[in-house]
C-alpha positions in Angstrom: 7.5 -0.6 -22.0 3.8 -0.2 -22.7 2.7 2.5 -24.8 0.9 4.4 -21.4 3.9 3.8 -19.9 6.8 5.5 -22.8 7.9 8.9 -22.6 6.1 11.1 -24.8 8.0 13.4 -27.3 7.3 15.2 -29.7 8.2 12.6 -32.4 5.4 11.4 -30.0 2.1 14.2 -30.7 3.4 13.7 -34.5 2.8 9.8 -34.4 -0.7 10.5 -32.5 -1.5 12.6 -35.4 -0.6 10.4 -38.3 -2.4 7.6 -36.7 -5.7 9.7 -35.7 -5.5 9.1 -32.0 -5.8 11.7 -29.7 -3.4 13.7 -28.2 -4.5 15.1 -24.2 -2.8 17.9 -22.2 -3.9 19.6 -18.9 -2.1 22.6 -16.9 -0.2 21.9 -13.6 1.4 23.9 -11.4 3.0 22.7 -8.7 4.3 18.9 -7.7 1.4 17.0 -6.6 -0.3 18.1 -9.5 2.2 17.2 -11.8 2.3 13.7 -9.9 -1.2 13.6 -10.4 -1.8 14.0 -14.0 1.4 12.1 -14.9 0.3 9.5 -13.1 -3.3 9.6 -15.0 -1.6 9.2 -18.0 -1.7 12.4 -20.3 0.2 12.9 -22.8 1.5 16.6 -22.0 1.6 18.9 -19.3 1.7 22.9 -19.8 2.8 25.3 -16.9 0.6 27.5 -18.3 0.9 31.1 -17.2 -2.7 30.8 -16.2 -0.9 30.1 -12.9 -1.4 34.3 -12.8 -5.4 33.5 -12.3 -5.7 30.4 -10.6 -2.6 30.2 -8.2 -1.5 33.7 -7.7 -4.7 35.7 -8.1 -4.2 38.3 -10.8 -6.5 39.8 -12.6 -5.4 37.9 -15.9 -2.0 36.8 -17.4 0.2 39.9 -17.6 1.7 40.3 -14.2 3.2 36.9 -14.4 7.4 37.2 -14.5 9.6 34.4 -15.7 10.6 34.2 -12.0 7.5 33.3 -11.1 7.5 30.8 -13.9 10.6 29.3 -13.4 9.5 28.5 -9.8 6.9 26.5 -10.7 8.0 24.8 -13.9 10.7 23.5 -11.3 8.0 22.3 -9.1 6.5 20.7 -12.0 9.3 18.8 -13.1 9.7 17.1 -9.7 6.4 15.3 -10.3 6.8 14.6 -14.0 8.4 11.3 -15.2 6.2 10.1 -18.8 4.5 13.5 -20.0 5.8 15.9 -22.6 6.9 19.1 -20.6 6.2 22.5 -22.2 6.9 26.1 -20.7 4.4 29.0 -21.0 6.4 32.1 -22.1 4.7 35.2 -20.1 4.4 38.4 -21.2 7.2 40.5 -22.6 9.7 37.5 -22.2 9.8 37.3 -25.7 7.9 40.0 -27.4 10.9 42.8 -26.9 13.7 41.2 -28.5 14.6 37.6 -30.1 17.9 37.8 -27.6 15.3 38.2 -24.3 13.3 35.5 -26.3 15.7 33.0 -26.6 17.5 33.3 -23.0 14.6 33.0 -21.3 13.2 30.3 -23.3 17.2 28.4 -22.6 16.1 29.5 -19.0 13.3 26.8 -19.4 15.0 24.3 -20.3 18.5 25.1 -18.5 16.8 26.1 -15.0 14.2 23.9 -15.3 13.7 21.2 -17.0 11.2 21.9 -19.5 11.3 20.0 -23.0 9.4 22.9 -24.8 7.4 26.5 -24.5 4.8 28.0 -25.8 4.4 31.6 -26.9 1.6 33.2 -28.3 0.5 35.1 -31.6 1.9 34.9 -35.1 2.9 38.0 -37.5 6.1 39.6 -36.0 6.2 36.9 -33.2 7.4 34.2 -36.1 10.8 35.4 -36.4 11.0 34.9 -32.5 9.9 31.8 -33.2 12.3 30.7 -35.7 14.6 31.9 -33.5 13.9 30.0 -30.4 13.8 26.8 -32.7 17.1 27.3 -34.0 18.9 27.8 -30.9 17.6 24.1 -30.4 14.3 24.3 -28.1 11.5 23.2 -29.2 8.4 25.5 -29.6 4.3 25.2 -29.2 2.6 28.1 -31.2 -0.7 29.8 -29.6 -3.3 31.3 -31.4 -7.3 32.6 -31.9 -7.8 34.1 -28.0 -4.6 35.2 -27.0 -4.6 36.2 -23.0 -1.5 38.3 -23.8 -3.0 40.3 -26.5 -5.8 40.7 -23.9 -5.9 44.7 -23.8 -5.8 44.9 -27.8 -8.8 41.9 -27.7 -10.8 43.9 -25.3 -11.4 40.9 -23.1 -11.8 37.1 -23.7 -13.7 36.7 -26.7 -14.4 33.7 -29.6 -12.1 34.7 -33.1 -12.3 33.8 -36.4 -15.6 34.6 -36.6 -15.6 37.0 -39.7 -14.0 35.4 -43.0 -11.1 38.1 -42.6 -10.2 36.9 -39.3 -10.4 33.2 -40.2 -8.1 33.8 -42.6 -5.4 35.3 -40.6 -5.5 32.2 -38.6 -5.2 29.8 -41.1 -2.3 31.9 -42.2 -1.0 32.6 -38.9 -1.1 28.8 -38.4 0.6 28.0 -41.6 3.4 30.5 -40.5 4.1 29.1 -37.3 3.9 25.5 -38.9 7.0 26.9 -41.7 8.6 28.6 -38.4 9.4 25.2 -36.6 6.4 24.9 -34.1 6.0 21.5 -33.3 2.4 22.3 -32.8 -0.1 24.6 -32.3 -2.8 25.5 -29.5 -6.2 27.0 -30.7 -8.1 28.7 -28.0 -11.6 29.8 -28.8 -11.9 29.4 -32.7 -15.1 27.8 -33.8 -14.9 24.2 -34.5 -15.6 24.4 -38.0 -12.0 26.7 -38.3 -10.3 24.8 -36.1 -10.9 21.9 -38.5 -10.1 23.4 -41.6 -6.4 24.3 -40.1 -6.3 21.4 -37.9 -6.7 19.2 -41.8 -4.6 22.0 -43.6 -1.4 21.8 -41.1 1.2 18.3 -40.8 1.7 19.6 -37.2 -0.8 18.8 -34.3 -3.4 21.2 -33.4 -4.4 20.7 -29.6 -7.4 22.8 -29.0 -9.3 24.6 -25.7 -12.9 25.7 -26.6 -11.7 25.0 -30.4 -14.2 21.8 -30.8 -13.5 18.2 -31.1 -11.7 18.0 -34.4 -8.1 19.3 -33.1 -5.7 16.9 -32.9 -5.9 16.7 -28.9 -7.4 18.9 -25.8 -6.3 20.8 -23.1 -7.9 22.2 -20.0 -6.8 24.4 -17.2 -6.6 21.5 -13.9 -8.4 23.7 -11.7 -11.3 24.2 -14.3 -11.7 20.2 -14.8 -11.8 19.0 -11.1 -13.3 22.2 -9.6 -10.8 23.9 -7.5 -12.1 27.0 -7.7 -15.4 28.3 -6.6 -15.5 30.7 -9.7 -17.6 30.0 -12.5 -16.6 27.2 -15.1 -16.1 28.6 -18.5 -18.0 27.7 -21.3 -15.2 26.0 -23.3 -14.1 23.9 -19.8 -15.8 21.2 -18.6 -15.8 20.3 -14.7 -15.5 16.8 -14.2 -15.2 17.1 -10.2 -15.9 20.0 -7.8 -13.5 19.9 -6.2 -13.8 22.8 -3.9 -16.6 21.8 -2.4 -15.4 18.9 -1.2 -12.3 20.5 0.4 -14.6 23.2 1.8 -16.8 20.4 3.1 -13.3 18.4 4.7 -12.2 22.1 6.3 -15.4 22.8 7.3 -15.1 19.1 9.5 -11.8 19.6 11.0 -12.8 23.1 12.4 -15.5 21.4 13.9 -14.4 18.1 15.3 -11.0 21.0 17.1 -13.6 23.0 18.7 -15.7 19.9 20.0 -12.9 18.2 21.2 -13.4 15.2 18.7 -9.8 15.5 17.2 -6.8 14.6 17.9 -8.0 11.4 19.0 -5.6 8.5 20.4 -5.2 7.5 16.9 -3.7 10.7 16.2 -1.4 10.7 18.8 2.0 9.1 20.0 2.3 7.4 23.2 5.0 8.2 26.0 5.8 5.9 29.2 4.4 7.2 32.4 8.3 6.3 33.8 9.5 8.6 31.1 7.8 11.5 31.9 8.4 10.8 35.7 12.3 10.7 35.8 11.6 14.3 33.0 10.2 16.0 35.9 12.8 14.6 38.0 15.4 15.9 36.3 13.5 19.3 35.8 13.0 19.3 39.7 17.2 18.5 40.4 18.2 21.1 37.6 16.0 23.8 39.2 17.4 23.7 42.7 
């Protein structure tokens, strides 16, 4: 099996860090997605709950429920075959109580499939952690912007920018390392940061908006191809837009309906003219 082909692990992320090579991860949500990227190649695919923006509309991450996450983490795992699986943990599936924490996390696995979730914060969330690692499911740390944290940030916002901050990251890092985290995600902390803990930590850093010196990347699908008309954020970069192009295809088929140009005979399915005779035959007879 050739090494785009092998399943990726985490022993996996650990050997792409030791040997400098980079480590890639995007977002999926549902099963042609999943097909999609798996079939691209990357190494690991989050069911981020960022599903709360981009699929189901909300505001931001908090209204998400772990049945709405289980849904499409099953979708997901249809599709997948080579990429690492992780599980986003939503809001308050963890934070009120290592026992909620870990049966919903063994909901993941159990229920879904997933190989490993990710929760977000340090401080009081790194017993959780520990927890979730000893009941035997692996866990992907999250920290600088943390959407769950979002009404104590006061909205999406760069950390570590102050030397106090900074170094509750590299702490918070190092905690989550000693917790079990097989890895850690890095949203928005200034490149030079992310480096320092990136070079500090024997786990992989994969980082969004972080710079380029993480161990890996990730980005939300529907921010790299395009798929929504929003806005691209700053820390995202759109390879494709997406959007436009399906507006453009919708756009044609309401068209080409109203103008008569489709279905066309190529689009149909053909029927004997004997057939439909003897129908309206025996319509005729069982109508009498």
């Amino acid at each position: 099996m050739s090494t785009t082909q092998r399943k990726v692990t985490i022993q996996t992320l650990f050997e792409r860090k030791a040997s400098a090579e980079r480590i890639t991860a995007i977002t999926a949500y549902d099963y042609p997605t999943a097909l999609l990227v798996d079939g691209a190649g990357v190494d690991m695919i989050l069911v981020g709950d960022s599903l709360g923006n981009v699929i189901l509309g909300y505001e931001n991450t908090l209204p998400v429920t772990m049945d709405e996450m289980v849904h499409h983490v099953k979708a997901v795992r249809r599709g997948v075959k080579r990429a690492l699986l992780v599980a986003d943990m939503p809001f308050m599936s963890y934070q009120a109580s290592v026992e909620d924490a870990v049966r919903n996390a063994g909901r993941f696995v159990k229920e879904c499939g997933a190989e490993a979730v990710k929760v977000e914060g340090a401080g009081g969330i790194v017993s959780i952690v520990r927890a979730i690692v000893d009941s035997g499911i692996p866990v992907l740390g999250h920290i600088g912007f943390t959407p769950q944290w979002i009404l104590q940030l006061g909205g999406p916002k760069v950390r570590g920018r102050r030397a106090k901050e900074a170094a509750e990251l590299i702490s918070a890092a190092i905690e989550l390392e000693r917790a079990g985290c097989f890895g850690v995600v890095l949203e928005c902390v200034p490149a030079k940061l992310s480096k320092v803990i990136t070079e500090r930590l024997s786990i992989p850093t994969i980082g969004i908006g972080s710079g380029a010196d993480c161990d890996g990347q990730i980005l939300v699908f529907h921010d790299l191809v395009g798929l929504l008309p929003t806005k691209t954020p700053k820390h995202a970069k759109r390879y494709l837009s997406a959007y436009e192009l399906m507006d453009e295809a919708v756009k044609s088929y309401i068209a080409e309906v109203k103008d008569g140009l489709f279905p066309t005979v190529e689009h149909s399915f053909e029927i004997d003219d004997e057939v439909i005779v003897e129908a309206l035959r025996e319509v005729e007879l069982s109508n009498l």
